[in-house]
Every structure is written in structure tokens, then in C-alpha cells.
C-alpha beads as a LAMMPS data file, in Angstrom:
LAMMPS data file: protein, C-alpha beads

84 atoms
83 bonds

1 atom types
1 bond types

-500.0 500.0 xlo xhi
-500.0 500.0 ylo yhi
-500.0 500.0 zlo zhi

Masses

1 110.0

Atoms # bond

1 1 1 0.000 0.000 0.000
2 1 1 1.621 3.658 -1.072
3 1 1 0.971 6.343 0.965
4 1 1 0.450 9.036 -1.781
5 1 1 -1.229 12.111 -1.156
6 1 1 -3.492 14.160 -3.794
7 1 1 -4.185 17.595 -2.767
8 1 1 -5.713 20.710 -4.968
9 1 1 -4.281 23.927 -4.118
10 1 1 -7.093 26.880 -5.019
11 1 1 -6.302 30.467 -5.243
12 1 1 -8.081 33.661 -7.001
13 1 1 -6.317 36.409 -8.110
14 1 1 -7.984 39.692 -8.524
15 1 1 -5.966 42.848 -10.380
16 1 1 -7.992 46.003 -10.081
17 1 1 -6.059 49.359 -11.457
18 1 1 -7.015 53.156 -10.455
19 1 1 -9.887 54.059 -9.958
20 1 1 -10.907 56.248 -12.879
21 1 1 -10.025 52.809 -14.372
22 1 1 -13.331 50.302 -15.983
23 1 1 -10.162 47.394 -16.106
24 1 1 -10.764 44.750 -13.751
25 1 1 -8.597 41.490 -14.676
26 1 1 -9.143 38.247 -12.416
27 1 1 -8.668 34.489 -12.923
28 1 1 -8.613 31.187 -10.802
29 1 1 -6.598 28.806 -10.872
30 1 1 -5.742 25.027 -9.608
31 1 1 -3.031 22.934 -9.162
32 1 1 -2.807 19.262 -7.867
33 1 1 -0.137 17.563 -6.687
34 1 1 0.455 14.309 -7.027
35 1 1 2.823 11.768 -4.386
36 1 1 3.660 11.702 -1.056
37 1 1 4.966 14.993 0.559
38 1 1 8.772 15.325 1.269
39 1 1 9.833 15.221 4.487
40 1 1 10.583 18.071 7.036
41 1 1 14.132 18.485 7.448
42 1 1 13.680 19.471 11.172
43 1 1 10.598 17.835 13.590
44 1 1 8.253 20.329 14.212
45 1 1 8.553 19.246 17.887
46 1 1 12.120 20.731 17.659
47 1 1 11.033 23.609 15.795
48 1 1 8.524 24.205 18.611
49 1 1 10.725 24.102 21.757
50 1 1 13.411 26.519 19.816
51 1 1 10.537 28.969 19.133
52 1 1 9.916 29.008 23.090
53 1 1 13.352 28.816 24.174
54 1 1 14.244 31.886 22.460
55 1 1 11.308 33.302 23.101
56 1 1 12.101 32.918 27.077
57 1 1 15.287 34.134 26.385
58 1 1 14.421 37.170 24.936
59 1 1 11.674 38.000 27.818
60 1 1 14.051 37.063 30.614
61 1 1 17.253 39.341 29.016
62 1 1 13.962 42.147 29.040
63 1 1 13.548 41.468 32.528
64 1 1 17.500 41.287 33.836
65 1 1 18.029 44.723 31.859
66 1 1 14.598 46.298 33.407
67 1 1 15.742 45.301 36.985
68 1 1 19.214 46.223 36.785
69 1 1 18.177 50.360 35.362
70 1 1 15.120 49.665 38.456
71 1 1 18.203 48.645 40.723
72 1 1 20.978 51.386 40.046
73 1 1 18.276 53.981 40.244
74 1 1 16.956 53.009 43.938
75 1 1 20.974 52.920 44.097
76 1 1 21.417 56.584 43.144
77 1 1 18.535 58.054 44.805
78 1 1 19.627 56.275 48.062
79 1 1 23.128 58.048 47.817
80 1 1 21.295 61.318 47.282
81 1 1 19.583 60.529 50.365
82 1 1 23.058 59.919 52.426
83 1 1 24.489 62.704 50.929
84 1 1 21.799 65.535 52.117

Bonds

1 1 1 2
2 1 2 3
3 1 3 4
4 1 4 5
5 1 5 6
6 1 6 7
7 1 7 8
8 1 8 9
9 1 9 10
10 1 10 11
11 1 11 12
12 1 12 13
13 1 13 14
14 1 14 15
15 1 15 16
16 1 16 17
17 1 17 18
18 1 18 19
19 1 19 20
20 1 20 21
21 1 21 22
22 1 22 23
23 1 23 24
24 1 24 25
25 1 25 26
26 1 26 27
27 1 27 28
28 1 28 29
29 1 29 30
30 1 30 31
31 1 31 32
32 1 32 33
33 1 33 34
34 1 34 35
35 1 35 36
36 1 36 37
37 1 37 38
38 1 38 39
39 1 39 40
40 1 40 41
41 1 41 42
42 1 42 43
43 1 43 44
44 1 44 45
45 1 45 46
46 1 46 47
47 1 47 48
48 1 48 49
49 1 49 50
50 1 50 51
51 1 51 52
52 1 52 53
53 1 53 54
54 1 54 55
55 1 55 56
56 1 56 57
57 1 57 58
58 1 58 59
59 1 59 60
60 1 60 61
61 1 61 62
62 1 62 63
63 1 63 64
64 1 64 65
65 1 65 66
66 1 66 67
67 1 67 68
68 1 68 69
69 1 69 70
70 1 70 71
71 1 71 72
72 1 72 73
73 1 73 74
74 1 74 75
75 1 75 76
76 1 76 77
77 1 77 78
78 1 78 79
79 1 79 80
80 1 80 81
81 1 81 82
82 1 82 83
83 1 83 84
């Protein structure tokens, strides 16, 4: 038993110029392909977990660089404080 896949792909395409313009061009079209699909070069698991993971990273580099400016300004305004 193969394990082929037939699928139709569908689109519409609609060109409309300016508007003082009576040309409106459009067409459809449809394409089916035949056989199995190739497959993905990386698992979409992986693909997944690396989308998070940088995601995370970015967030939590956000939050170190937030905290450290929230941190050295207490710090300043504390020294203002011990210097009056």
C-alpha cells in the first residue's frame, strides 16, 4: 500500500487598477499535486521548543536589563539621600 497524497491547491487572483479605471482582470486557478509529501528536514517538535526557548530568552534578558536600570536607580537616589 503507497501512501500518496493528492491535494488541490485553489487560489483567485484579482488585479484592479485606479480608480478612474473600468479594467478589472481576475482568474482562478488550480493545481494538484500528485505523491507523497517530502519530508521536514527538522521535527516540528524541535522547531517548537526553539521557538519558546528563544522566546524565554528574549523576555528574561527584558527582565534582567529592566531590573538592573530599576536597581541602580533606587541605588542613586539612596546616595542622594546619604548625601543631604
Amino acid at each position: 500500500m503507497c501512501n500518496y497524497s493528492h491535494t488541490k491547491y485553489y487560489s483567485s487572483f484579482v488585479l484592479t487598477s485606479s480608480p478612474t479605471s473600468f479594467c478589472k482582470l481576475s482568474t482562478e486557478f488550480a493545481v494538484q499535486v500528485y505523491g507523497a509529501l517530502p519530508k521536514a528536514a527538522t521535527p516540528p517538535l524541535r522547531i517548537v521548543i526553539s521557538t519558546c526557548g528563544i522566546g524565554l530568552g528574549v523576555l528574561a534578558a527584558g527582565f534582567i536589563v529592566h531590573w538592573c536600570k530599576f536597581k541602580k536607580g533606587n541605588n542613586e537616589e539612596e546616595q542622594k539621600d546619604q548625601d543631604l
